[in-house]
DRENZA-104021 format. One record per residue (C-alpha): residue number from 1; residue in one letter; x, y, z. Coordinates in steps of 0.001 Angstrom, whole numbers, plus 524288, in hexadecimal, padded with zeros to 5 digits. Example, Ala and Ser with C-alpha at 12.3 -4.5 7.8 and 13.67 -1.06 7.14 Angstrom:
2
1, a, 8300C, 7EE6C, 81E78 .
2, s, 83566, 7FBDC, 81BE4 .
This chain:
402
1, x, 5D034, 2DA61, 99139 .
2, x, 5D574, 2D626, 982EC .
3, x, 5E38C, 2D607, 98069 .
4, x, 5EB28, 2E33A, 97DBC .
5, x, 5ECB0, 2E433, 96D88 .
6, x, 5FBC3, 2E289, 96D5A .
7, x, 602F8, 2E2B8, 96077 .
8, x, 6108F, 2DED6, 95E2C .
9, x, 61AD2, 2E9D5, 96110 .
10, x, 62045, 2F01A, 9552D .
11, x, 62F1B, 2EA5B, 9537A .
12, x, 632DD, 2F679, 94F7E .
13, x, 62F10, 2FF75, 95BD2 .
14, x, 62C8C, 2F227, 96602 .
15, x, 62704, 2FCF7, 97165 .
16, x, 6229A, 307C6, 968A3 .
17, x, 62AAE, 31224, 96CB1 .
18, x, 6237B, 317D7, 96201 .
19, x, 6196B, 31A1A, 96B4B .
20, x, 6205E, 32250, 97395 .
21, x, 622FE, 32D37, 969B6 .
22, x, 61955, 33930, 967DB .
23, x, 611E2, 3399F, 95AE0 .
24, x, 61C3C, 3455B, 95662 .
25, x, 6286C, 33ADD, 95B32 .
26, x, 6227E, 32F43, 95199 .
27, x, 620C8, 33A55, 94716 .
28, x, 62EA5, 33E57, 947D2 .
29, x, 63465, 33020, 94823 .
30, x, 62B48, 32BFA, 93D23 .
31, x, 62DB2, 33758, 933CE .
32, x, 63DEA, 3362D, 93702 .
33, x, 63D1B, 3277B, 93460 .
34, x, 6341E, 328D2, 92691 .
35, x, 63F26, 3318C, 9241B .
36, x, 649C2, 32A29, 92772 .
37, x, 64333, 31EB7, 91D9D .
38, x, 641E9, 326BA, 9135E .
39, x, 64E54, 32D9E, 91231 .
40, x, 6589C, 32712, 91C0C .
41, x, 6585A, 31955, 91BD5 .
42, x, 6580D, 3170D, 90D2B .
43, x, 66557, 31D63, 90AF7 .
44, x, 66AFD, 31D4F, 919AA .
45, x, 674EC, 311C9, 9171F .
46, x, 679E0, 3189B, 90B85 .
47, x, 67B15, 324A6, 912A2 .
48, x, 6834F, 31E18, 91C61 .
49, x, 68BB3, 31411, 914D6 .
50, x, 68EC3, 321EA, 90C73 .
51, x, 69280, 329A9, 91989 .
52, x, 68985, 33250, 914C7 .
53, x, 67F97, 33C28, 91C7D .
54, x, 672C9, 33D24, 91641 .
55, x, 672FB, 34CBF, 91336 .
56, x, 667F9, 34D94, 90CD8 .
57, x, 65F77, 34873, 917B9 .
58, x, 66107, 35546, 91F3E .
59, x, 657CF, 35D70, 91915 .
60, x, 64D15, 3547C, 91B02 .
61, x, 65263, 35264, 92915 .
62, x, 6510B, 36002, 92B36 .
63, x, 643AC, 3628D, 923A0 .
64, x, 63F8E, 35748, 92EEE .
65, x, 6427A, 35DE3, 938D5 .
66, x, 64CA0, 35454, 93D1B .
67, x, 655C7, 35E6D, 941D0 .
68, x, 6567A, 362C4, 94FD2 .
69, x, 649C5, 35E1C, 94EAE .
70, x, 64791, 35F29, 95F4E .
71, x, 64B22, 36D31, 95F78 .
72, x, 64287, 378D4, 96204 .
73, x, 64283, 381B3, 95653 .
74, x, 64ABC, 3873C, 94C54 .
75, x, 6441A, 37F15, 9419F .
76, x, 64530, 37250, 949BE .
77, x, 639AA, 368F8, 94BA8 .
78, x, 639B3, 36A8F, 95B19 .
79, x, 63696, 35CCB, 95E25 .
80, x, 6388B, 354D2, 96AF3 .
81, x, 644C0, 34BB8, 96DF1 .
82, x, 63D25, 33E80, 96ADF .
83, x, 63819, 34375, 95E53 .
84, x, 647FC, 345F7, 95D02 .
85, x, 64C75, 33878, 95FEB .
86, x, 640F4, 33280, 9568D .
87, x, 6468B, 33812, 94C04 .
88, x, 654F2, 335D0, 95019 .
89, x, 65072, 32868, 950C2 .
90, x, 6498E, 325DF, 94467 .
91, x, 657EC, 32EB9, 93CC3 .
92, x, 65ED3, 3242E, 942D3 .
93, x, 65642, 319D0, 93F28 .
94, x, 65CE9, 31E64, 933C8 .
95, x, 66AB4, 320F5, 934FC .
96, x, 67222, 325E4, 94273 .
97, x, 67926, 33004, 9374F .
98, x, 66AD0, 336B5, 935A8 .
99, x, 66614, 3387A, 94280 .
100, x, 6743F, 33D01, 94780 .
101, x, 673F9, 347E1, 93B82 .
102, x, 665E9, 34C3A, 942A7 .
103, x, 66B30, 34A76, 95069 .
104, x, 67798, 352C6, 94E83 .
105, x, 66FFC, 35D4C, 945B8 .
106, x, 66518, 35E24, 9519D .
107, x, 66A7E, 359BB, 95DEA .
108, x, 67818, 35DC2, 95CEA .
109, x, 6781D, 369D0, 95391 .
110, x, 66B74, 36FE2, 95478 .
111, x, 66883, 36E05, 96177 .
112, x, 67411, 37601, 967F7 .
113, x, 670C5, 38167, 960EE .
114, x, 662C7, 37FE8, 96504 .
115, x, 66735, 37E1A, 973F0 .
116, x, 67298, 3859D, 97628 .
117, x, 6747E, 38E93, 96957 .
118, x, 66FFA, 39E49, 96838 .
119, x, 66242, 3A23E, 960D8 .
120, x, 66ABC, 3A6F1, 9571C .
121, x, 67311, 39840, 95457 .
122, x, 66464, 3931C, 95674 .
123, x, 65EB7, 39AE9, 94BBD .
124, x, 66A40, 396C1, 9426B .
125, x, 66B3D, 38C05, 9432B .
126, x, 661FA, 3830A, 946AF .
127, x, 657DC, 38348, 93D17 .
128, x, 66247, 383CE, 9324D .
129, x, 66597, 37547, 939D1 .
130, x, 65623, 3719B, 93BD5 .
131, x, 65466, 37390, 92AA9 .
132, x, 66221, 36C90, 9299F .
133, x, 66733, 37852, 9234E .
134, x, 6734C, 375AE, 92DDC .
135, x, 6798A, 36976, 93135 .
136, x, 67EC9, 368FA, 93EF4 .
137, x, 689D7, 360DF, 9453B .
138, x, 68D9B, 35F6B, 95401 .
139, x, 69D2B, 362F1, 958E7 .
140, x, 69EDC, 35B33, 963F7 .
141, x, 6A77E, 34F34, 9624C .
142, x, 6B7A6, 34FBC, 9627C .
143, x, 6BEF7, 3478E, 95E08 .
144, x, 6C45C, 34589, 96B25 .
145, x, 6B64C, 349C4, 97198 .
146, x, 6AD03, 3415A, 96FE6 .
147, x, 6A6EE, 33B0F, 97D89 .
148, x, 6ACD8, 34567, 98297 .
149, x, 6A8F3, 3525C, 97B03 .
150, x, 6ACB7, 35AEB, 98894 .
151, x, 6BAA7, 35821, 98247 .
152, x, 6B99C, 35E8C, 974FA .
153, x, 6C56E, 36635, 970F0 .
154, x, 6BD41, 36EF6, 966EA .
155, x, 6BD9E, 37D66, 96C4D .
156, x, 6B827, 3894B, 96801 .
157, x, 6BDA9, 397DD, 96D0F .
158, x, 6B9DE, 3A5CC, 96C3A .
159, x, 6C208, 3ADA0, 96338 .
160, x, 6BD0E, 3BBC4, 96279 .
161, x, 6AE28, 3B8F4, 961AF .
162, x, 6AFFF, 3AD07, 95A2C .
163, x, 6B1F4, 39DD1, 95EFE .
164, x, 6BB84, 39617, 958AB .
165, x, 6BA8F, 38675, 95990 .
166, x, 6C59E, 37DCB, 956B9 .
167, x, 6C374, 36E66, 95955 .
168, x, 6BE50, 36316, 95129 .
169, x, 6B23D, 35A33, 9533F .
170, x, 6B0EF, 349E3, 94FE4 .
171, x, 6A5AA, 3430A, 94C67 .
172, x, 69D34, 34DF6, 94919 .
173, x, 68ED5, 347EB, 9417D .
174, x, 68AF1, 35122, 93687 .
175, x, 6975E, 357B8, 93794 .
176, x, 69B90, 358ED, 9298E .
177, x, 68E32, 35C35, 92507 .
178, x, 68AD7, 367B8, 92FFE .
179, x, 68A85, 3738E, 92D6A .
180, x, 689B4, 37852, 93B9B .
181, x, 6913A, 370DD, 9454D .
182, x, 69071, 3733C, 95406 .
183, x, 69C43, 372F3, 959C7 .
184, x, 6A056, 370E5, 9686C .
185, x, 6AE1F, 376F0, 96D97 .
186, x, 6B3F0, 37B48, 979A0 .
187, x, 6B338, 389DF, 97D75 .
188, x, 6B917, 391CE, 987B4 .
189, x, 6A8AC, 3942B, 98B54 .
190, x, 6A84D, 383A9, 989D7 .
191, x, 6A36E, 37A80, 980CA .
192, x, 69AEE, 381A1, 97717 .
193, x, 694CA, 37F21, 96A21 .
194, x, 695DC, 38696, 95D1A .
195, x, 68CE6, 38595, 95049 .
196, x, 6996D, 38659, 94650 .
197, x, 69571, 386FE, 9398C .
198, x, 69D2A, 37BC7, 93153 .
199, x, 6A15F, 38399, 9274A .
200, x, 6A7F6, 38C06, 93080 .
201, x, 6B6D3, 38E38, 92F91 .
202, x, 6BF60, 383C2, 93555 .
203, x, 6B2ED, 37C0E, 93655 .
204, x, 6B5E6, 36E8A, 92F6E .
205, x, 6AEB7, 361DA, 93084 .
206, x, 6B54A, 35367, 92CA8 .
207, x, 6AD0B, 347B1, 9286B .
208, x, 6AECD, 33B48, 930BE .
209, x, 6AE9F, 33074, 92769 .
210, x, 6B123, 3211A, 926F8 .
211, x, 6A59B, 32056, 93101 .
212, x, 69F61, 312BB, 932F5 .
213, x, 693FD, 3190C, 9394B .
214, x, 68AD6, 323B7, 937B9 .
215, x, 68F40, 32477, 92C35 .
216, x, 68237, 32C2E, 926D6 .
217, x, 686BE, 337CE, 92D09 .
218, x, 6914C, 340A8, 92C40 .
219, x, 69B04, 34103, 93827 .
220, x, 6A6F4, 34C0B, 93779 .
221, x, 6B2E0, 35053, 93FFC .
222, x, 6AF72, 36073, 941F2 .
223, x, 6BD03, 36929, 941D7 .
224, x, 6BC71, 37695, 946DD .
225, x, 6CA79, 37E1E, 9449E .
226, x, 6C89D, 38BF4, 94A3C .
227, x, 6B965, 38D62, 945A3 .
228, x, 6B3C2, 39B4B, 948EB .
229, x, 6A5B1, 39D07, 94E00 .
230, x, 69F58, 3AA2C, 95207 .
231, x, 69A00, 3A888, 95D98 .
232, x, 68D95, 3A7C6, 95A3B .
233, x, 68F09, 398F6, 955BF .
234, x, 69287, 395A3, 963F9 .
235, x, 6878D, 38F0C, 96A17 .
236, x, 6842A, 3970C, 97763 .
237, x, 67B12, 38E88, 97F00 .
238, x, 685F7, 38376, 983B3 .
239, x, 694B9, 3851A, 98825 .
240, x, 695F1, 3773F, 98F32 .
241, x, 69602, 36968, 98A82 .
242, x, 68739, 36984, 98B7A .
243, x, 68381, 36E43, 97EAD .
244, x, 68947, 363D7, 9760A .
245, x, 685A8, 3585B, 9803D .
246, x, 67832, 35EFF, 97FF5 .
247, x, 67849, 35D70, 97176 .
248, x, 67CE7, 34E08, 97211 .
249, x, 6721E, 34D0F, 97BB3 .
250, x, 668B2, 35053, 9707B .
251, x, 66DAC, 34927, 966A9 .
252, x, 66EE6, 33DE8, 97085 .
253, x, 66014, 33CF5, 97088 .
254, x, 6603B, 33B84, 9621A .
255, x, 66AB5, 32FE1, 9624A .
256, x, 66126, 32A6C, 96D5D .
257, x, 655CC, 32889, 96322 .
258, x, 65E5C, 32778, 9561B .
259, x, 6668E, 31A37, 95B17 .
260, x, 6590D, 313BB, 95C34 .
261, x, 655B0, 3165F, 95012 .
262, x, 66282, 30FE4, 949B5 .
263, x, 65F1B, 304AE, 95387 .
264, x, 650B7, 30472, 94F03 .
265, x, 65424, 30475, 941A1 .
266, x, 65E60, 2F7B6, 942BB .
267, x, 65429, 2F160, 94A7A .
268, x, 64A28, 2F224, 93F7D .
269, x, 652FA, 2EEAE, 936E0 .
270, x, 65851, 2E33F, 93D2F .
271, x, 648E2, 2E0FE, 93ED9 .
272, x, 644D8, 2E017, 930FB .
273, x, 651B5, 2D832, 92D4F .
274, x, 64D80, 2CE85, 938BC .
275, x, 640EE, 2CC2A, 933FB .
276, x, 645C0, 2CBE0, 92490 .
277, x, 65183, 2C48F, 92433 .
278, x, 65059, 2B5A0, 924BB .
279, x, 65979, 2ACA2, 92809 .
280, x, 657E5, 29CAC, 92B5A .
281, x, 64AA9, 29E53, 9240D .
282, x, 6459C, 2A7D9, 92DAB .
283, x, 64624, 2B715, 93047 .
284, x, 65180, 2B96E, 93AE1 .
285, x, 64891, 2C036, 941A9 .
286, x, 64306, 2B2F8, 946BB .
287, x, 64E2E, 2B075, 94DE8 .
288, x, 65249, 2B1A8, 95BBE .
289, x, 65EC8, 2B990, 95AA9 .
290, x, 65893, 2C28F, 951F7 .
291, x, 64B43, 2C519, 95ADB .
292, x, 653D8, 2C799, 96507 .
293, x, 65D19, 2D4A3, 95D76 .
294, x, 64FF8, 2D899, 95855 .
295, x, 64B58, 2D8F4, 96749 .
296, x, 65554, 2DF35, 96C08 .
297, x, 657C9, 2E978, 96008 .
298, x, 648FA, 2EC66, 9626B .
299, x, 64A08, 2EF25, 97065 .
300, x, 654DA, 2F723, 96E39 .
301, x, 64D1C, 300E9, 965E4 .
302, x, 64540, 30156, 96EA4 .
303, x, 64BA3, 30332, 97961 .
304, x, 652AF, 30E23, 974F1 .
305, x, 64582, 315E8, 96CF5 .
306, x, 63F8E, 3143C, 97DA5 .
307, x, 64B10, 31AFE, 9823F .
308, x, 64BF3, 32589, 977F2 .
309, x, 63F15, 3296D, 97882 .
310, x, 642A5, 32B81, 98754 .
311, x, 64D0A, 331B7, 9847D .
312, x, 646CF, 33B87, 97C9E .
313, x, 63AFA, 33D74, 985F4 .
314, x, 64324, 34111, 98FDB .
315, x, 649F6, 34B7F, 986D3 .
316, x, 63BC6, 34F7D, 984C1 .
317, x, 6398A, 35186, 9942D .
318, x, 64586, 357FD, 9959E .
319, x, 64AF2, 34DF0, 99F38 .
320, x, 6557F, 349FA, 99584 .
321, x, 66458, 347E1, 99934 .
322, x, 67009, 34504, 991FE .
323, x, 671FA, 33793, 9989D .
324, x, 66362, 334C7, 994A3 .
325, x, 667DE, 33637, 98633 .
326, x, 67493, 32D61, 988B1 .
327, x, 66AEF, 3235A, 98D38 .
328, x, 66300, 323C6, 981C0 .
329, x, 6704B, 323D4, 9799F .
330, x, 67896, 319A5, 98218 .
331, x, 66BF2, 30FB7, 9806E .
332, x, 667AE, 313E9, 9707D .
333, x, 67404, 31554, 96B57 .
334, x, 6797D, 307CC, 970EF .
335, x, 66C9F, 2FEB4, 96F0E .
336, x, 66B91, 305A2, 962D9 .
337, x, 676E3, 301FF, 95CF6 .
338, x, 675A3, 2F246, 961C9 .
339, x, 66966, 2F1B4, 959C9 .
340, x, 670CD, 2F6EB, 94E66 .
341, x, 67B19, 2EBC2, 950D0 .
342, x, 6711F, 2E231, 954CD .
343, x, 668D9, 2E5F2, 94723 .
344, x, 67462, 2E367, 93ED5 .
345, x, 674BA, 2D44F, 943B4 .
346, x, 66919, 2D274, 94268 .
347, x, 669D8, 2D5FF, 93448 .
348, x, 67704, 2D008, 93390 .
349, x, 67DB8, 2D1C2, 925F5 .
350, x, 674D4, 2DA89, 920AA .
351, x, 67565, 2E2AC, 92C97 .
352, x, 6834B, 2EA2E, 92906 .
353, x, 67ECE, 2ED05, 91BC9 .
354, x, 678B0, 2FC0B, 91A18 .
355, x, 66D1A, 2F46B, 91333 .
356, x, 667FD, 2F5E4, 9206A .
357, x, 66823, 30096, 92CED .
358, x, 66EF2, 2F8F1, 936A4 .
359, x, 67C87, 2F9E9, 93641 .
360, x, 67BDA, 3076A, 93223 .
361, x, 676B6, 30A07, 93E16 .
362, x, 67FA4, 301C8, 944DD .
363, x, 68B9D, 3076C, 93FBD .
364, x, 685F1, 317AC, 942AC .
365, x, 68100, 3112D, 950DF .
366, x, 68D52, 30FC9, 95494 .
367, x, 69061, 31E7D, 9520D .
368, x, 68472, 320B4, 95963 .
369, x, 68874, 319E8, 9662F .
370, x, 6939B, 32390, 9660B .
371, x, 6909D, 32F21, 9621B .
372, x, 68B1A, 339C7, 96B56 .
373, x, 68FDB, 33207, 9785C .
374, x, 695E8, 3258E, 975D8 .
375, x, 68EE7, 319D0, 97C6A .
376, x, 69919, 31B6D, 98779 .
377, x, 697DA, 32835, 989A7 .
378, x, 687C4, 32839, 98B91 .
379, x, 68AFA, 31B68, 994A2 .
380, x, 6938A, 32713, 99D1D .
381, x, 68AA0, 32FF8, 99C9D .
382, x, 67F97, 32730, 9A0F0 .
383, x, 688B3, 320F9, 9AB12 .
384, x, 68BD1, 32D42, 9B0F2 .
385, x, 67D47, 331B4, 9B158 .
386, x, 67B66, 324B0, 9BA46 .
387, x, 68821, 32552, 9C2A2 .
388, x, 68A05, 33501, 9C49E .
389, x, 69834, 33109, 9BF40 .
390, x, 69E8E, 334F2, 9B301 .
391, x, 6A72E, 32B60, 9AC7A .
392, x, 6A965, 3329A, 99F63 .
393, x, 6B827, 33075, 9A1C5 .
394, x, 6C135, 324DD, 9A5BA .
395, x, 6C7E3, 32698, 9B3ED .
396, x, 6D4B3, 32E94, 9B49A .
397, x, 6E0EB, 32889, 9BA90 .
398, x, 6DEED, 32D3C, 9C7D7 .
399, x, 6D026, 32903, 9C77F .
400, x, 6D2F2, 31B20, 9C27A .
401, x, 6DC98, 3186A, 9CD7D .
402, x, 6D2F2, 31AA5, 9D751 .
């Protein structure tokens, strides 16, 4: 028998993961990343040394279908959860601010009216949110509640036939841009969501500025002093904790794909600066030190593209748990962000500068690695998933003098 015809694997998918995508998964992740060239990456550094979201990019978002775009119905392309993460990958291939305006519209917006909302909030809504017509943004984070949501102080009560919600929110993405926001409070019935309009009375939204990361995307504190919703806006499907983790578990998935394609895109980078730049009369890439970052930035992608696409195919069988996703964001988001840090070295001085991706996606990594579930809190939740023992909290007096 002759030898097998073996080529070189391509450096820029080493096990072709490609090959593990369906025809409709490589058209989705080729169409989002021509897209992304054309009319991200040219202007994305001045977008974010601005602290500036790209507006205009939302129609064409929306005219792609990018926008609860694995949802049945109501205007919205229906497709599965890989076909999802593709394209959250290839948004953050070009900025962490893009995908996360897509993630929060879908994932944390649209989706809890499509799972837990009435036919009439269904109807209203979400195809006005599928054509971008609405901009969505997700009430969940306190000030004072943020690994630990359960402890919001935001509250909602019944007066007459009405609600009323008093509280504030932190950290809110798309927040000063939305013109929907679903909020999370505290009821008498439990923790339930409402679709508050933002232009509602006592309905005010602050911009977080000075930001040193993600900063092509707009992040707001949320103030609600005594705003009144009929009680139709009251989402009836949830009363407990579940629907807003339920949500994070969606958007998870999303942040499981898009962190490899921030670490993809430093990788190449780093890649093409290797093999360019010359120092010592020949291209660093010739050296030791250097094959071995490249090595290990490579494996990293790939690593984390493997587990994804797990990931998602077990969303697609409906075996799927939360502490699934928090692997898939515990591994991503971490390796993710040492290839970032690992790219920059390797093109050292040039590497801070905005003339190229890296430390860009460096600095919004690091927003990234805390942002729905810190790094710790995923390492509880996976840690308790092993042991059968929660360890969200440190020992009380009586438990640490045992």
């Amino acid at each position: 028998m002759g030898e097998a015809d073996l080529t070189v694997p391509d450096p820029l998918d080493f096990l072709d993961t490609a090959g593990l995508l369906t025809d409709s998964e490589r058209l989705v992740g080729k169409t989002v990343r021509e897209y992304v060239n054309r009319s991200v990456l040219p202007e994305v550094g001045a977008w974010w040394e601005a602290g500036e979201f790209p507006n205009h990019l939302i129609p064409e978002m929306a005219r792609m279908g990018m926008f609860g775009m694995n949802l049945e119905g109501y205007g919205c392309a229906g497709l599965g959860p890989v076909d999802y993460g593709v394209a959250a990958l290839e948004l953050e291939a070009g900025d962490s601010g893009l995908r996360s305006f897509v993630s929060v519209q879908g994932s944390l917006c649209m989706f809890p009216i499509w799972k837990y909302g009435s036919p009439e909030q269904k109807a209203e809504w979400l195809p006005r949110m599928a054509r971008g017509e609405v901009v969505g943004c997700f009430g969940l984070t306190e000030a004072d509640a943020g690994s630990d949501p359960s402890s919001m102080r935001t509250t909602a009560r019944r007066v007459g036939s009405d609600w009323v919600i008093d509280g504030s929110k932190a950290w809110i993405t798309n927040g000063g841009i939305a013109d929907l926001a679903v909020i999370w409070a505290k009821t008498p019935e439990g923790v339930r969501g409402f679709l508050v309009p933002t232009d509602a009375p006592g309905f005010s939204a602050h911009p977080i500025d000075r930001k040193a990361s993600m900063r092509a995307s707009v992040t707001s504190a949320l103030v609600l002093d005594g705003v009144r919703l009929p009680e139709e806006m009251m989402l009836p499907g949830v009363s407990t904790m579940r629907g807003p983790l339920s949500c994070l578990t969606e958007a998870r998935l999303g942040i499981v794909f898009g962190a490899m394609g921030a670490a993809r895109a430093c990788y190449e980078a780093a890649l093409g600066y290797a093999s360019e730049r010359s120092q010592f009369g020949t291209p660093i890439a010739s050296f030791q030190l250097t094959q071995s970052k490249l090595v290990e930035m490579m494996v990293a992608v790939q690593r984390g593209i493997l587990l994804a696409i797990r990931i998602g195919r077990l969303r697609e069988e409906g075996k799927l748990t939360p502490e699934h996703v928090s692997v898939g964001k515990y591994n991503n988001v971490s390796d993710a962000l040492a290839v970032a840090r690992t790219a920059r070295s390797v093109l050292g001085a040039n590497g801070i500068t905005l003339d190229y991706p890296v430390m860009r996606h460096v600095a919004n990594l690091e927003t990234v690695y805390t942002y729905e579930g810190t790094h710790e809190i995923h390492t509880l939740i996976l840690g308790n998933a092993l042991t059968g023992i929660p360890a969200f909290h440190a020992p009380g007096p009586r438990e640490r003098s045992r």
